[in-house]
C-alpha distance (Angstrom), angle and dihedral (degrees) to the residues before:
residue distance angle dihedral
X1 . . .
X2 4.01 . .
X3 4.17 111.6 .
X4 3.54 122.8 -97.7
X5 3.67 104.5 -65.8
X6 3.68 104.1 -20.6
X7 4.00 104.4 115.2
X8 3.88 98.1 52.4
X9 3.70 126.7 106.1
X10 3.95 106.8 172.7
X11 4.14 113.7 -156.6
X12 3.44 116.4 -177.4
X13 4.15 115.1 -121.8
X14 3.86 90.3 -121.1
X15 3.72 146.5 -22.6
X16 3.77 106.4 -61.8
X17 4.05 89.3 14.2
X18 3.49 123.0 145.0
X19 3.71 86.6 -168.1
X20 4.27 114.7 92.7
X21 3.86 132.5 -179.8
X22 3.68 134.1 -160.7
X23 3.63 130.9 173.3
X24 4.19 123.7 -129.9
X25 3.70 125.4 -152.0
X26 3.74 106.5 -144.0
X27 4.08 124.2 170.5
X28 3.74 120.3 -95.9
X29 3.50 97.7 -135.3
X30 3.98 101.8 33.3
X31 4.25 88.1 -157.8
X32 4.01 83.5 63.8
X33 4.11 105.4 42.1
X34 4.70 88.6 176.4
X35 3.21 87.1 52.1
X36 4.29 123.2 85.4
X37 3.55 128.4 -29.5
X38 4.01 134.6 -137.2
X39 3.67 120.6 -176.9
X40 3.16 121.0 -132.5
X41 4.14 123.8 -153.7
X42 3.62 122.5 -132.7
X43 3.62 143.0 176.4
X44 3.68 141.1 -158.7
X45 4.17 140.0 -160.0
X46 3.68 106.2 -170.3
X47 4.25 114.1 -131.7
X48 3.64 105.0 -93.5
X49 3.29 90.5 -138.3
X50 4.20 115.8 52.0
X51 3.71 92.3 172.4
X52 4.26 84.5 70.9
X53 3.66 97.6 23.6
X54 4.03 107.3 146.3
X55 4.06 97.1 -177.1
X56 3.53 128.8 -96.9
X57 3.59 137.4 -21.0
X58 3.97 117.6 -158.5
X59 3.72 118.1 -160.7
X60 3.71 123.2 -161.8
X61 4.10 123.4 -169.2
X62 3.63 124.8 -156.5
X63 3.82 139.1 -93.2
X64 3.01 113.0 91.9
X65 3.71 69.5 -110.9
X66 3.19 109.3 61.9
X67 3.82 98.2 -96.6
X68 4.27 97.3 -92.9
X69 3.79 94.3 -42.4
X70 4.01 96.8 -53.2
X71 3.72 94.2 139.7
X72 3.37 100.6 88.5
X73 4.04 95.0 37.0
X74 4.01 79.4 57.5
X75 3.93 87.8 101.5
X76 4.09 93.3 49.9
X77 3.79 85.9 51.4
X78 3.74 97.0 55.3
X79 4.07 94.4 41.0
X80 3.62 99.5 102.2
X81 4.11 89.5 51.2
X82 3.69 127.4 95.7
X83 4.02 86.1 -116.4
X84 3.73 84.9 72.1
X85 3.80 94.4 66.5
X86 4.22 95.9 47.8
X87 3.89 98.2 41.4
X88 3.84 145.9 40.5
X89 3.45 101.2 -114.3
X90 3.60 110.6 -128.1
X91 4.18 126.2 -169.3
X92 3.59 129.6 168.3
X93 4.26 143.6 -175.0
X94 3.62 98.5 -116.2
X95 3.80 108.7 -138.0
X96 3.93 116.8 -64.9
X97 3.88 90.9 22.7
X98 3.60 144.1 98.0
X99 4.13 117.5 -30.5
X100 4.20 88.6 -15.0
X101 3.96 110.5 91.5
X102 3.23 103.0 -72.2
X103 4.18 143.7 -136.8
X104 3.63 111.4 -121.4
X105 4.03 127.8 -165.1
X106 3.94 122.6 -165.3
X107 3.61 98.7 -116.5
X108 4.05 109.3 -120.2
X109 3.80 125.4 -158.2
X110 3.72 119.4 -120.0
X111 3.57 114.7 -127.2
X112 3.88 90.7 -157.2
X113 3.80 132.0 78.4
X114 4.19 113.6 -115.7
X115 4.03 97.6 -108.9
X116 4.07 113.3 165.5
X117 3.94 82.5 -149.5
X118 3.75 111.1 43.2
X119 3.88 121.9 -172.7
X120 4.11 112.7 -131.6
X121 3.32 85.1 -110.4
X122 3.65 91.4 87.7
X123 3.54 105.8 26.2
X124 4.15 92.8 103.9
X125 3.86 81.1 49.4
X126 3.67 96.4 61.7
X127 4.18 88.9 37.2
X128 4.11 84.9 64.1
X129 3.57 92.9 48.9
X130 3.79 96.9 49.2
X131 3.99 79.9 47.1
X132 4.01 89.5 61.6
X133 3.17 92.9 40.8
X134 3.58 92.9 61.7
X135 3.79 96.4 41.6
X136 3.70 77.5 56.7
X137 3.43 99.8 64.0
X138 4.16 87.9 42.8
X139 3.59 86.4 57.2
X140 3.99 98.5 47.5
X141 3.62 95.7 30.6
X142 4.08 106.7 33.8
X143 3.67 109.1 156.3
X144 3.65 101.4 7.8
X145 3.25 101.9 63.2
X146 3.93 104.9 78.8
X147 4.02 87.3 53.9
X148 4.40 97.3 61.7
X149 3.04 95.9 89.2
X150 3.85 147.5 132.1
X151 3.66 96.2 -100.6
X152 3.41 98.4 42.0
X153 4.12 86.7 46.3
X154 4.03 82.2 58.6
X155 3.34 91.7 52.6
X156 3.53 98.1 53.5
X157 3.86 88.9 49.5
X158 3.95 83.7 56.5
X159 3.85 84.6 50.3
X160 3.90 94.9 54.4
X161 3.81 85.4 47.4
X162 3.68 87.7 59.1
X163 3.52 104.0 46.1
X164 4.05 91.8 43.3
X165 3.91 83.6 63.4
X166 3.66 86.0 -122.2
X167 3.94 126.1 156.1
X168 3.86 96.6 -155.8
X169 4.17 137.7 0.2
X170 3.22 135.2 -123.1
X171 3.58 120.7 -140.2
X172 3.70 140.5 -135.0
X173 3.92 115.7 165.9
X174 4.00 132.7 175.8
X175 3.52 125.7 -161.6
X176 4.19 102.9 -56.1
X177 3.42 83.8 13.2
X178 3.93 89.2 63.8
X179 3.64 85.9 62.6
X180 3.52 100.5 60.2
X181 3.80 93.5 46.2
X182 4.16 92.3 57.1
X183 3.67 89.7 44.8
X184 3.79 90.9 48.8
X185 3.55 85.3 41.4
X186 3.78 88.0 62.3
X187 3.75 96.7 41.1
X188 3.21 100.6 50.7
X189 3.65 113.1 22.6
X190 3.77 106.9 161.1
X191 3.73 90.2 60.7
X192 3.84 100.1 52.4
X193 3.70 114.0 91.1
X194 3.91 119.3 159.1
X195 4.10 118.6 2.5
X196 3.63 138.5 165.2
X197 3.76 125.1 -156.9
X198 3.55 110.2 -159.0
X199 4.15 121.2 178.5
X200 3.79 91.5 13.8
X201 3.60 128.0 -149.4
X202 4.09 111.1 -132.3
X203 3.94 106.3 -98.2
X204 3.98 95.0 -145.6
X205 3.67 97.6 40.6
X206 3.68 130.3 100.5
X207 3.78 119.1 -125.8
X208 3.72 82.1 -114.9
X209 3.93 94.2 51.7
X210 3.76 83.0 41.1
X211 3.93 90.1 62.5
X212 3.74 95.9 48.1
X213 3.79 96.0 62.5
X214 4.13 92.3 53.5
X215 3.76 76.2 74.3
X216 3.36 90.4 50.7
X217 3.16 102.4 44.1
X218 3.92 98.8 46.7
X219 4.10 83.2 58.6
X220 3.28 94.7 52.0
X221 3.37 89.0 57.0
X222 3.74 93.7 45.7
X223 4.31 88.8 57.0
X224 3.83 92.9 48.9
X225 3.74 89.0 52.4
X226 3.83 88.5 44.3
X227 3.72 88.7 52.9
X228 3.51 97.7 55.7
X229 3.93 95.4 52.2
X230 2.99 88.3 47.6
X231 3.73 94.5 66.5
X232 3.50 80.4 42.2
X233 3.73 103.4 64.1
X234 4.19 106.8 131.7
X235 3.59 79.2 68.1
X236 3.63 118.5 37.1
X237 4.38 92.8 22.1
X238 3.57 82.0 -154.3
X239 3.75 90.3 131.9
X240 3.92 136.8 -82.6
X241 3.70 102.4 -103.5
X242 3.99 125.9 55.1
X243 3.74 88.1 -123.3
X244 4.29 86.7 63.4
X245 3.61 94.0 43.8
X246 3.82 91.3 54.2
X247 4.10 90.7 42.3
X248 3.94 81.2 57.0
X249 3.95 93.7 55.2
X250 3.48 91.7 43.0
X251 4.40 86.5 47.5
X252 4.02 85.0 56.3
X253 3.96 88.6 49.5
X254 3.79 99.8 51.8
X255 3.82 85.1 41.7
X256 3.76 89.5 52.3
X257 3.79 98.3 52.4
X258 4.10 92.9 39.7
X259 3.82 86.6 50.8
X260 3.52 109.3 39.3
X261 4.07 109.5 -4.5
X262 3.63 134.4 -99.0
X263 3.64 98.5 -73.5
X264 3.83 79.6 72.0
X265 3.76 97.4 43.0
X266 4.16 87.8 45.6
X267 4.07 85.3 58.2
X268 4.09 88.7 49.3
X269 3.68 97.2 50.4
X270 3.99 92.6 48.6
X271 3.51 86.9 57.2
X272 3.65 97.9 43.1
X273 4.00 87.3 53.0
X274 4.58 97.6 43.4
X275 4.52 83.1 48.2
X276 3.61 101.9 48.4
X277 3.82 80.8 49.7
X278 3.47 93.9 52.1
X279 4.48 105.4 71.9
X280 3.87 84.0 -167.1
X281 4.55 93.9 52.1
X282 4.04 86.8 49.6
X283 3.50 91.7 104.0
X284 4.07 97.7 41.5
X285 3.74 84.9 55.5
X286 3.44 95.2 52.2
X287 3.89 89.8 51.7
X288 3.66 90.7 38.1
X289 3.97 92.4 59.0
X290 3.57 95.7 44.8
X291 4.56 91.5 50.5
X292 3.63 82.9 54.7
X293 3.47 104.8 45.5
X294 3.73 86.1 53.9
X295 3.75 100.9 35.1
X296 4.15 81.0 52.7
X297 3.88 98.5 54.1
X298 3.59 93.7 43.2
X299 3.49 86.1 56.3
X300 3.69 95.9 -130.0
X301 4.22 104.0 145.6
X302 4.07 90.3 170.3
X303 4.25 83.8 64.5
X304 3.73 92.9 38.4
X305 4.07 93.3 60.6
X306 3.22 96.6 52.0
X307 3.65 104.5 54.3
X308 3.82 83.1 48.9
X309 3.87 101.7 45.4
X310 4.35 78.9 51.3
X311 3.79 85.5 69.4
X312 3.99 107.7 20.1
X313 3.69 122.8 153.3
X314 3.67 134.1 -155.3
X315 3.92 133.0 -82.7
X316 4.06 133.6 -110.6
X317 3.81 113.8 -110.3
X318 3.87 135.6 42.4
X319 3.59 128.7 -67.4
X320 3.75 117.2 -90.2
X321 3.97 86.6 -121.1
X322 3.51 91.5 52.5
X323 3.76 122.4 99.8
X324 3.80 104.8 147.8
X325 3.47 123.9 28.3
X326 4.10 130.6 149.6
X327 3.88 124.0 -63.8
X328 3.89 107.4 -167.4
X329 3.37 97.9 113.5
X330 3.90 98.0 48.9
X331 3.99 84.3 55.3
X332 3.29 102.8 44.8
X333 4.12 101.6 51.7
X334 3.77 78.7 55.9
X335 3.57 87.2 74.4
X336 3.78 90.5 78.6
X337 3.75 127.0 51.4
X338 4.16 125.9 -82.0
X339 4.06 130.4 -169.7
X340 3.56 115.2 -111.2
X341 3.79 88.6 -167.6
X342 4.08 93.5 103.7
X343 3.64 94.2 -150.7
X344 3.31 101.8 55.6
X345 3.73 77.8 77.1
X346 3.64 96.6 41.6
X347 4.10 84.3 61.7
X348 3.99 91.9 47.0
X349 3.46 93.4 56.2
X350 3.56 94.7 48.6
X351 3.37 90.4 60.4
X352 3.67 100.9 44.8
X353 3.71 86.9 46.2
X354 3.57 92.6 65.7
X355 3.96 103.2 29.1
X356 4.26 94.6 29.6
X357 3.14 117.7 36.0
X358 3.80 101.9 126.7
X359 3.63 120.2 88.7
X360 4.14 80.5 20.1
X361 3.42 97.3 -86.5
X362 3.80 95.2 168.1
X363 4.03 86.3 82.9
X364 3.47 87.9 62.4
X365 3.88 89.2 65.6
X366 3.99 95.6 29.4
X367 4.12 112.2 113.8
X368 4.15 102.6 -76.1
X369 3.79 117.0 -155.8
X370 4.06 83.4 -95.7
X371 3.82 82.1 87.0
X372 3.68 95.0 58.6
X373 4.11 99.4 36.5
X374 2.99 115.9 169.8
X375 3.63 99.5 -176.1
X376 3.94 134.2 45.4
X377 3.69 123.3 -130.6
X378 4.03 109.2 -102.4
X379 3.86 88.5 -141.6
X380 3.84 131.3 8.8
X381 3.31 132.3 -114.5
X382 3.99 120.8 -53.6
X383 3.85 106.1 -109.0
X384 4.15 99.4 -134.7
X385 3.49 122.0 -125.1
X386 3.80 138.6 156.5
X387 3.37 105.4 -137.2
X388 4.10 124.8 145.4
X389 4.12 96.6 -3.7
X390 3.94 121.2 93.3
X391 3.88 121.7 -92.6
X392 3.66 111.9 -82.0
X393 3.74 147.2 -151.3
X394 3.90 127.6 -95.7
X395 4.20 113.9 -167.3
X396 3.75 109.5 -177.3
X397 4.12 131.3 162.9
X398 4.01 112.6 -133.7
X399 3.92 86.0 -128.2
X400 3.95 103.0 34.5
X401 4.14 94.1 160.9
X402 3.84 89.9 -160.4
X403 4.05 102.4 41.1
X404 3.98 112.3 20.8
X405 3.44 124.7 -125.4
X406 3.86 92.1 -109.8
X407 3.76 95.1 66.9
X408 3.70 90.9 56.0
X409 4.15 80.1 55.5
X410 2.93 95.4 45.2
X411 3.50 101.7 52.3
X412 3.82 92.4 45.2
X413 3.74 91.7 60.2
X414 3.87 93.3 41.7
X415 3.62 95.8 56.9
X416 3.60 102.3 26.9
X417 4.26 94.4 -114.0
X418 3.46 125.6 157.4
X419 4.18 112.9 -109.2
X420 3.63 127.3 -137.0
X421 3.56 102.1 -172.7
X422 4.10 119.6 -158.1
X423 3.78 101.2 -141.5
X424 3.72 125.6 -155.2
X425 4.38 88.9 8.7
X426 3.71 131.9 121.0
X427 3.61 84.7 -159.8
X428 3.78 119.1 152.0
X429 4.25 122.2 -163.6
X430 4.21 87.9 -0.6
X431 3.65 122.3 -178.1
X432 3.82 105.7 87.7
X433 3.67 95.2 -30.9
X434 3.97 94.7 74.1
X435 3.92 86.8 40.2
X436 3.51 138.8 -105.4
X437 3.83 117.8 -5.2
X438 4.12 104.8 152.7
X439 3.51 100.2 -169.1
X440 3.98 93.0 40.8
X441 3.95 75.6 49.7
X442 3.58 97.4 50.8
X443 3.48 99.8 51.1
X444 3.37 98.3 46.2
X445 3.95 96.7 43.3
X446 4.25 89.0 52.6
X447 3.77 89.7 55.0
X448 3.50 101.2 45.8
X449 4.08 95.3 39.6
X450 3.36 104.9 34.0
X451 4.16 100.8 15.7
X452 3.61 94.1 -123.5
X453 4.19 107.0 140.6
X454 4.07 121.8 -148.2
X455 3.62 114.6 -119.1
X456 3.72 114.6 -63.5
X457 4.23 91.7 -94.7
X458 3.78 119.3 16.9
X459 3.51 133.2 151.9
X460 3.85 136.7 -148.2
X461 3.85 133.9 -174.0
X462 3.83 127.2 -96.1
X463 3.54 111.6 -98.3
X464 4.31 92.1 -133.8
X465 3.95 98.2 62.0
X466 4.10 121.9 -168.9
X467 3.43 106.0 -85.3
X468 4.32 112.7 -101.0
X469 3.83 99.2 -89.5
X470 3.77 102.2 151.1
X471 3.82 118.7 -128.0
X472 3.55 123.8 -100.1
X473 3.73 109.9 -94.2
């Protein structure tokens, strides 16, 4: 560990900038502190108000990956918040990402076209390309893959604390970034004071099980949607049952791929999955469906593209001009055990095929490079417990697409956290980073200022609400 406050050099962003960075040497392999060095980049906003600082608040996003280099605009993010006036707002690369030294992979070509419903006939296609992919990452990451990891992420937080002079941390953590605060939580206990977990990754699941239910949870997204058009009816005429509105999605698919192939269909089944998620997009959907139910029986493909291209998503696979690109979040789902057996994939995808298609869901059941490892973990997986650090806070949206609402549950219970749960929201990483939400605000804000906790389970709405379209009578 570096000495209280000897290994940071703060420079401010800009002249006039509140905004500083520094950079932190930390060990590779925390087990052997002589050996290598990373560096790890960090950034700071000073409390606006010294007179009631309370020390420092750390916030880290999601990924694993660190969500396109966010974690060190973290602080800029949380300026305009009454935590900026209490605490130095700390953010930081985890290692692999952003400006800290990062993971690379060799970027592999796939050899199979992105289809959210693929036949069997190419399933031991996509296994070889997932196989490439991770003798990619062997190749670009060799040695230092096996040490990004969650634990060894904790333990750089505990190095930060350390060379920020700091007795305890306090801790903001979204979605992956939830992990890493319960498991340094439970590694370093006497140095945890406040947190809040929001968008939680399940504590008993496997990154693999952890996949599987953003399927799920994109569905059940999809058949709350299709229950409220379906009260809707005089003005969608999707049908009045969920069951019909659902039947007229799956119409607009088949028509899709008849018509114009299953690239086509692939695009439509994305965007069925990213609106259903979206409270405020229930009503474009709706319309959306209907257009292209009748812009596909009237044969009229010219109409058809452009309602999709209006809501088009992105592709599976790398970019052709891409040849390097960051690897954290290959390494660390490796953390966590995979099957080897191939088919046990095979029959996953099968099912999401059929049941979750939307939002391509089959992916998460496709062959991951956890079926090709080519590196063990150096240490399992931290066992959570709350044990010597205060009670926390849990955030979590009822229909988070990325984390499901049960790890935020599950969590809550494990460690003995109050929950805040987002009702009626397909919200993903929610206070201030999904927009406004003032109660969600509110609660949080009184806990982490002044300490005082909402009740042990409370709920607040969604900030994106359904659009008014009145009931049928």
């Amino acid at each position: 560990m570096p000495k209280t406050g000897e290994r940071l050099t703060w420079t401010a962003a800009g002249t006039g900038e509140r905004l500083e960075y520094a950079t932190l040497e930390v060990p590779l392999d925390h087990t052997d502190p002589d050996g290598e060095r990373i560096s790890l980049a960090l950034s700071r906003l000073r409390a606006g108000d010294p007179a009631r600082r309370r020390g420092v608040l750390i916030g880290v996003t999601g990924g694993p990956g660190g969500d396109g280099g966010l974690g060190t605009g973290m602080p800029s993010r949380l300026a305009g918040t009454p935590l900026a006036e209490v605490y130095d707002l700390i953010g930081f690369d985890p290692r692999g990402t952003g400006a800290s030294t990062p993971l690379r992979i060799e970027v592999t070509p796939t050899t199979v076209p992105f289809d959210s419903r693929p036949p069997d006939s190419v399933f031991e296609a996509m296994a070889a390309d997932m196989r490439e992919r991770e003798l990619g990452c062997l190749r670009a990451g060799g040695d230092t893959r096996p040490h990004i990891n969650t634990r060894n992420t904790a333990r750089d937080l505990e190095s930060i604390r350390v060379a920020l002079g700091e007795e305890k941390l306090n801790f903001l953590g979204y979605a992956y970034g939830s992990y890493v605060g319960a498991v340094y939580g439970t590694m370093f206990p006497e140095h945890l004071d406040r947190s809040v977990l929001d968008s939680c990754v399940h504590p008993r699941w496997t990154w693999r099980q952890q996949f599987l239910a953003q399927a799920r949870a994109v569905r059940e997204n999809v058949d709350r949607w299709a229950e409220w058009t379906a009260r809707r009816d005089n003005h969608f005429a999707l049908g009045t049952t969920a069951a019909l509105a659902v039947a007229a999605v799956e119409g607009v698919a088949a028509a899709l791929e008849g018509r114009l192939g299953a690239a086509v269909r692939t695009s439509f089944d994305g965007i069925v999955g990213g609106l259903a998620t979206d409270r405020s997009a229930w009503e474009r959907l709706g319309l959306l469906v209907g257009a292209l139910r009748a812009a596909t029986a009237e044969g009229d493909d010219e109409r058809t593209a452009a309602l999709l291209a209006e809501h088009a998503t992105g592709g599976w696979g790398a970019r052709a001009s891409e040849q390097w690109r960051q690897s954290v979040l290959e390494a660390v789902t490796l953390e966590t055990e995979w099957p080897a057996d191939l088919e046990t994939y095979y029959a996953d995808m099968r099912v999401c095929r059929e049941r979750y298609p939307y939002g391509h869901g089959v992916l998460r059941a496709a062959p991951w490079v956890g079926a090709f490892r080519t590196f063990q973990s150096p240490e399992p997986p931290t066992v959570l417990a709350r044990d010597g650090y205060p009670t926390g806070l849990v955030v979590q949206a009822d229909g988070d697409p990325m984390d499901h609402r049960e790890g935020g549950e599950a969590l809550a219970e494990l460690l003995g956290h109050h929950l805040i749960t987002v009702e009626d929201s397909g919200d993903h990483e929610v206070y201030v980073l999904s927009g406004s939400n003032p109660r969600l605000e509110a609660y949080v804000e009184r806990y982490l200022v002044d300490g005082v906790l909402p009740p042990a389970r409370v709920s607040v709405p969604g900030a994106r609400q359904a659009p008014p379209v009145p009931e049928d009578a």
